[in-house]
C-alpha positions as CSV (number, residue, x, y, z in Angstrom):
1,X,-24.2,-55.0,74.5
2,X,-27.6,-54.4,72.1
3,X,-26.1,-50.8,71.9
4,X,-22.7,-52.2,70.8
5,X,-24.3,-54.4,68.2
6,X,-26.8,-51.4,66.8
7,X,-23.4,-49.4,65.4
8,X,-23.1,-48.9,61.7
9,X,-20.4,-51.1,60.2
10,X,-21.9,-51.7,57.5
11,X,-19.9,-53.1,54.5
12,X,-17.8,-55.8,56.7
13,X,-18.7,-59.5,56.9
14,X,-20.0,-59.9,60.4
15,X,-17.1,-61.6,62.1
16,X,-15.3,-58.7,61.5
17,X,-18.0,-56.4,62.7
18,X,-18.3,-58.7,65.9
19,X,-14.4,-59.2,66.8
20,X,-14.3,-55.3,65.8
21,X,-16.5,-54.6,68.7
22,X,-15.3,-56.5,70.7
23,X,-11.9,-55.8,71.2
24,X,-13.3,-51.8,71.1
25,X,-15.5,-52.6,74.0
26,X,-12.0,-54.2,75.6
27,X,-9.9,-52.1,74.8
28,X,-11.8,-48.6,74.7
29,X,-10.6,-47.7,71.5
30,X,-12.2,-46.7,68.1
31,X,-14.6,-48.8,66.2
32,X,-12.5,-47.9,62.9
33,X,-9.1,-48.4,64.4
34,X,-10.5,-52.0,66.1
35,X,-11.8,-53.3,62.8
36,X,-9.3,-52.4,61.3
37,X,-6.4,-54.7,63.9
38,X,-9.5,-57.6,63.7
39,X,-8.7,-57.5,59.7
40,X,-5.0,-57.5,60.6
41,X,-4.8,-59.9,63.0
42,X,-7.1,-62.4,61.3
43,X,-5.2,-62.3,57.8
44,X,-1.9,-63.0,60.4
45,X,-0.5,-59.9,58.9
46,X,0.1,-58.3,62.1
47,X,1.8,-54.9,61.8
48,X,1.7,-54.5,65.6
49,X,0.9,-50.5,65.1
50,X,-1.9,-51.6,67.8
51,X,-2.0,-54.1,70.4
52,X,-3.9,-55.0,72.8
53,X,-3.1,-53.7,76.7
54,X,-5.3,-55.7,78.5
55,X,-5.5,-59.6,79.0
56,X,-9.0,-60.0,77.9
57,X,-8.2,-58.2,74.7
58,X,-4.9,-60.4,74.2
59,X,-7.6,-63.3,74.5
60,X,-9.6,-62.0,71.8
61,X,-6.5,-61.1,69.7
62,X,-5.5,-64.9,70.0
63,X,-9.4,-66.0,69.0
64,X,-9.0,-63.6,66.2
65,X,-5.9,-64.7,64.9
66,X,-7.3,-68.9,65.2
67,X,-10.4,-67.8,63.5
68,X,-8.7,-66.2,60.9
69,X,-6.2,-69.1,60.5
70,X,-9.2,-71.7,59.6
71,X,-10.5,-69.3,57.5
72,X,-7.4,-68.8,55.4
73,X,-6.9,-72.6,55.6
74,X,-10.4,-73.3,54.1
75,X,-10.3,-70.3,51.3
76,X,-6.8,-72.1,50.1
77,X,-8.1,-75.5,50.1
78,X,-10.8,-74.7,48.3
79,X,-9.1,-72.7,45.6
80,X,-6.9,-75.7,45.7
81,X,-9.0,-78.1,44.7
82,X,-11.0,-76.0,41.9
83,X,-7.2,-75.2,40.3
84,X,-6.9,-79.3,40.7
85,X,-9.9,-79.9,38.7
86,X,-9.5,-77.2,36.3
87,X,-6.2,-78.8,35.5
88,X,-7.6,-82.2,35.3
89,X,-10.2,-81.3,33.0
90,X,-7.6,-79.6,30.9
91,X,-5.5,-82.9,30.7
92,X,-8.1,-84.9,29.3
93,X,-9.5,-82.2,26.9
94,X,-5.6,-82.1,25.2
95,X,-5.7,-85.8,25.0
């Protein structure tokens, strides 16, 4: 597994480098091809031009896609609330 984690992705936030090996180490695919379904599973983009053949790597897919849920969830909110205060603060400036 130390070998796994040595590979050079660098560039990639390491969730994605993590889930990317992963599901390679699963699956026995590609680290490019892996990192690449981790990005489109987590965004719930899903093209399905790769899926996963084996159970443990429809288990990851699944912790991929929750993971990447929460995430989205959180970057909304808070671009949410900064829009919400930025629109507040531009109320009171016009009055």
């Amino acid at each position: 597994m130390l070998a796994l984690c040595s590979r050079s992705t660098s560039g990639l936030a390491p969730a994605d480098r993590v889930e990317g090996l992963t599901i390679s180490e699963v699956e026995r695919i590609g680290v490019s091809e892996t990192i690449y379904f981790a990005f489109i599973t987590g965004l719930t983009i899903g093209h399905g031009d790769i899926t996963p053949d084996t159970i443990w790597g429809r288990a990851v897919s699944v912790a991929i896609g929750l993971v990447g849920m929460i995430f989205t969830r959180i970057t909304v909110a808070v671009a949410t609330r900064a829009l919400s205060e930025l629109a507040g603060r531009h109320q009171e400036y016009e009055q």
